[in-house]
VOBA-1610 file (N, C-alpha, C; in pm, whole numbers, padded with zeros to 5 digits, always signed):
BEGIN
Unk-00908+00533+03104Unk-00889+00662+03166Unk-01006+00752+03128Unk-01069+00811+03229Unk-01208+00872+03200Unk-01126+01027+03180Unk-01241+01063+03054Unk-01149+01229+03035Unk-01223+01335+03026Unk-01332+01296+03118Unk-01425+01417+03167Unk-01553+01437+03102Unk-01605+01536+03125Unk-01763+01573+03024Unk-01757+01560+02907Unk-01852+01494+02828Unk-01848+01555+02718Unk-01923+01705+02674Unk-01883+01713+02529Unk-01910+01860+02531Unk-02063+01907+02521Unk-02190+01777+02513Unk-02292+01819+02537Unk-02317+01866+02669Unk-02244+01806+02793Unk-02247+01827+02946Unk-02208+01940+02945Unk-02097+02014+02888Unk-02027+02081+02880Unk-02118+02240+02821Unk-02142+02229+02766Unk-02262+02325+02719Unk-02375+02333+02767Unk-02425+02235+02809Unk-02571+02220+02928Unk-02558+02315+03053Unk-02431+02286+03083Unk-02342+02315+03201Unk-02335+02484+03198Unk-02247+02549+03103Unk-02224+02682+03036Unk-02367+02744+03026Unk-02494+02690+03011Unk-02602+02743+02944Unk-02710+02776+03081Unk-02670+02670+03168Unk-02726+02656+03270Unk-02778+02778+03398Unk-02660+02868+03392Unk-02637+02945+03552Unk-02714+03071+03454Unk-02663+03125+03317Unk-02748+03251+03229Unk-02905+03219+03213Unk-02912+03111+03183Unk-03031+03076+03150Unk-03159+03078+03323Unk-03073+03010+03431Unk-03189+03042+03537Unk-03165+03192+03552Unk-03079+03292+03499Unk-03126+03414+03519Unk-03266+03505+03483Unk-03346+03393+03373Unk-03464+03449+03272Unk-03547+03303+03370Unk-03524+03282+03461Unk-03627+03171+03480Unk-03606+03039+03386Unk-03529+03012+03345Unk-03493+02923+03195Unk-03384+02812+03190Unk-03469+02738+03120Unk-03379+02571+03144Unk-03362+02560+02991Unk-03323+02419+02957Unk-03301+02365+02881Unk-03412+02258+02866Unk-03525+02304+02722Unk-03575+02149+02766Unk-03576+02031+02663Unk-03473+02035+02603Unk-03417+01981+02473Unk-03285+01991+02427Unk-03200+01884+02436Unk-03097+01889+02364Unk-03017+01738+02297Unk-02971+01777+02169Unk-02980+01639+02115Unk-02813+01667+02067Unk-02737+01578+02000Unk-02654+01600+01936Unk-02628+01492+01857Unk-02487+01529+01692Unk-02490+01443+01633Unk-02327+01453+01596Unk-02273+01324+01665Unk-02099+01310+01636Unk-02070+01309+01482Unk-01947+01396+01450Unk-01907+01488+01314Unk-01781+01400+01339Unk-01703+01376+01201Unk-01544+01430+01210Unk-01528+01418+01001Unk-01447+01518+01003Unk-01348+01526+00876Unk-01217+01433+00903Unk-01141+01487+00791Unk-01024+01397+00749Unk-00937+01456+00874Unk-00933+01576+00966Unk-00894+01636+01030Unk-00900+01697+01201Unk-01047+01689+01171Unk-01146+01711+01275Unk-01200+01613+01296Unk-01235+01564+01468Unk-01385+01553+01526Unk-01447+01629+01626Unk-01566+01606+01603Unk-01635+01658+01689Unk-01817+01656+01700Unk-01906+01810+01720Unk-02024+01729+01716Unk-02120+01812+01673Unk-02225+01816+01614Unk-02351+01927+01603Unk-02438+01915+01705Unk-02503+02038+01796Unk-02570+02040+01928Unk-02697+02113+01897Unk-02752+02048+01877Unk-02955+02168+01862Unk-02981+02156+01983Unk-02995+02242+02060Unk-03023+02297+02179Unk-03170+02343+02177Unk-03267+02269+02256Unk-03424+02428+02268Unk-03403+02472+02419Unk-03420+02606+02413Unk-03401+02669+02560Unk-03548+02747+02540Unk-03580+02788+02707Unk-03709+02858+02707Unk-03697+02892+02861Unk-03768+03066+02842Unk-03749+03109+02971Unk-03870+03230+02955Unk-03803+03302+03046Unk-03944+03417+03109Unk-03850+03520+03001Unk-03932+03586+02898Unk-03873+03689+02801Unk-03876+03779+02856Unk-03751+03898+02745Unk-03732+04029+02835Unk-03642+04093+02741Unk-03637+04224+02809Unk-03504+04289+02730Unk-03381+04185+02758Unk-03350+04160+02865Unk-03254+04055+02908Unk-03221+03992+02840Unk-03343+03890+02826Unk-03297+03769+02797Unk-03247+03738+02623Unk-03374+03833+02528Unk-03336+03898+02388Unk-03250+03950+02364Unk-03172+04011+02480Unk-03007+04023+02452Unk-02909+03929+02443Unk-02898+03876+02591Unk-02879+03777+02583Unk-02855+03648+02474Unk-02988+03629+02396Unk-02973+03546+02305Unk-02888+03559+02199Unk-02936+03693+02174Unk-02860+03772+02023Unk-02700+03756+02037Unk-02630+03738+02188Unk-02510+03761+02183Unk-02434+03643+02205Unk-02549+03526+02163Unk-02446+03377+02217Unk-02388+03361+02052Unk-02370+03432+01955Unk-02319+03387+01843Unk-02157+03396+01877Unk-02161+03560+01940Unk-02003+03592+01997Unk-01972+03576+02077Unk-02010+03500+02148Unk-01987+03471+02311Unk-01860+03351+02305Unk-01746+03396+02386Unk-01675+03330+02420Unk-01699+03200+02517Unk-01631+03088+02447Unk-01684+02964+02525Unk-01568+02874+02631Unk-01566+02865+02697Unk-01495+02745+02752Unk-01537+02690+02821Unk-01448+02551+02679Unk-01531+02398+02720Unk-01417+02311+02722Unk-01373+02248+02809Unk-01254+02178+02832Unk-01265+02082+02741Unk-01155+02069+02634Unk-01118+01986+02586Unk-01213+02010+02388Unk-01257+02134+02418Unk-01371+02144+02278Unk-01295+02312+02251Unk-01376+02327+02136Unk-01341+02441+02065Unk-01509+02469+02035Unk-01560+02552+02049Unk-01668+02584+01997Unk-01635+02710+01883Unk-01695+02613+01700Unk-01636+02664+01596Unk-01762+02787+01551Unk-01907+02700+01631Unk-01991+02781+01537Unk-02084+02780+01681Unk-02199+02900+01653Unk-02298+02900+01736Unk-02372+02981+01620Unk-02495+02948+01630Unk-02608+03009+01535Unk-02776+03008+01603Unk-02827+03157+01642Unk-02956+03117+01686Unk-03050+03088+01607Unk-03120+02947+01583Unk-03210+02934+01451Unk-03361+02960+01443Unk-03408+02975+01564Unk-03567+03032+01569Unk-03563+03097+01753Unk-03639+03181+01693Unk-03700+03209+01847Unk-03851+03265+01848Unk-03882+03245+01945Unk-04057+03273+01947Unk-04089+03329+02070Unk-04191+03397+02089Unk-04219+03480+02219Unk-04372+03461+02236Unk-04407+03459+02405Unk-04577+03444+02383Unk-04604+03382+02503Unk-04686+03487+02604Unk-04749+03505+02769Unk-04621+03531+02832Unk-04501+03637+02759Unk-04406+03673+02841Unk-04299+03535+02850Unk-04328+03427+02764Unk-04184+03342+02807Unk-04140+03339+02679Unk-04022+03315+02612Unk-03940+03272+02500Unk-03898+03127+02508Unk-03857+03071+02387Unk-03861+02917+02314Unk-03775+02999+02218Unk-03603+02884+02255Unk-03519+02933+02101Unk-03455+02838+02084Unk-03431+02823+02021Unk-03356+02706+01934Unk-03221+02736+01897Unk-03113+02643+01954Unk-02948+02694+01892Unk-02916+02629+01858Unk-02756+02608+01751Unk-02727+02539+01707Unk-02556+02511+01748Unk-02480+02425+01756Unk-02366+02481+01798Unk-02279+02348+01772Unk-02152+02398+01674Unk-02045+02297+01634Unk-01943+02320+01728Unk-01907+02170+01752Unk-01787+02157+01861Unk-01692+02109+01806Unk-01557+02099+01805Unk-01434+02058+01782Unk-01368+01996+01897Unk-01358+01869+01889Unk-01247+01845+01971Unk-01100+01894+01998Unk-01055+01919+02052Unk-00917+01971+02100Unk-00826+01881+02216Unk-00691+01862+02154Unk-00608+01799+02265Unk-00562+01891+02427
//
């Protein structure tokens, strides 16, 4: 029984429609399957890069609190870990723990 995206699709997906708002894709994303005695789930380093701006520097700053839905995930953590600016485009780097959920 197939049970849909996983949650890297799932976040590609979410990142996708904000991100062509700055001109901006995704041009990197890797992940690495997690679980505790309790949990599974996954770590996601994301590099995104687009046309910089007040926008989009907002934007970034606010994916820590940004509400997520991702069918079937919990997104526990989001953290932006570098960003860089230079000829008007931005390069940032995220980080983001997923939880599986029934």
């Amino acid at each position: 029984m197939a049970r849909g995206p996983d949650a890297t699709t799932l976040l590609e997906r979410a990142l996708a429609a904000p991100l062509a708002a700055f001109g901006g894709t995704i041009v990197e994303s890797d992940c690495v399957r997690w679980a505790s005695a309790t949990f599974v789930g996954a770590r996601h380093r994301l590099v995104l890069a687009g046309d910089d701006g007040v926008a989009a520097r907002d934007w970034l700053a606010a994916l820590p609190e940004a509400d997520w839905a991702l069918r079937g995930h919990l997104v526990a953590d989001v953290r932006l870990v570098d960003r860089n600016a230079a000829d008007s485009r931005f390069t940032a780097t995220i980080e983001i723990l997923t939880v599986e959920v029934d």
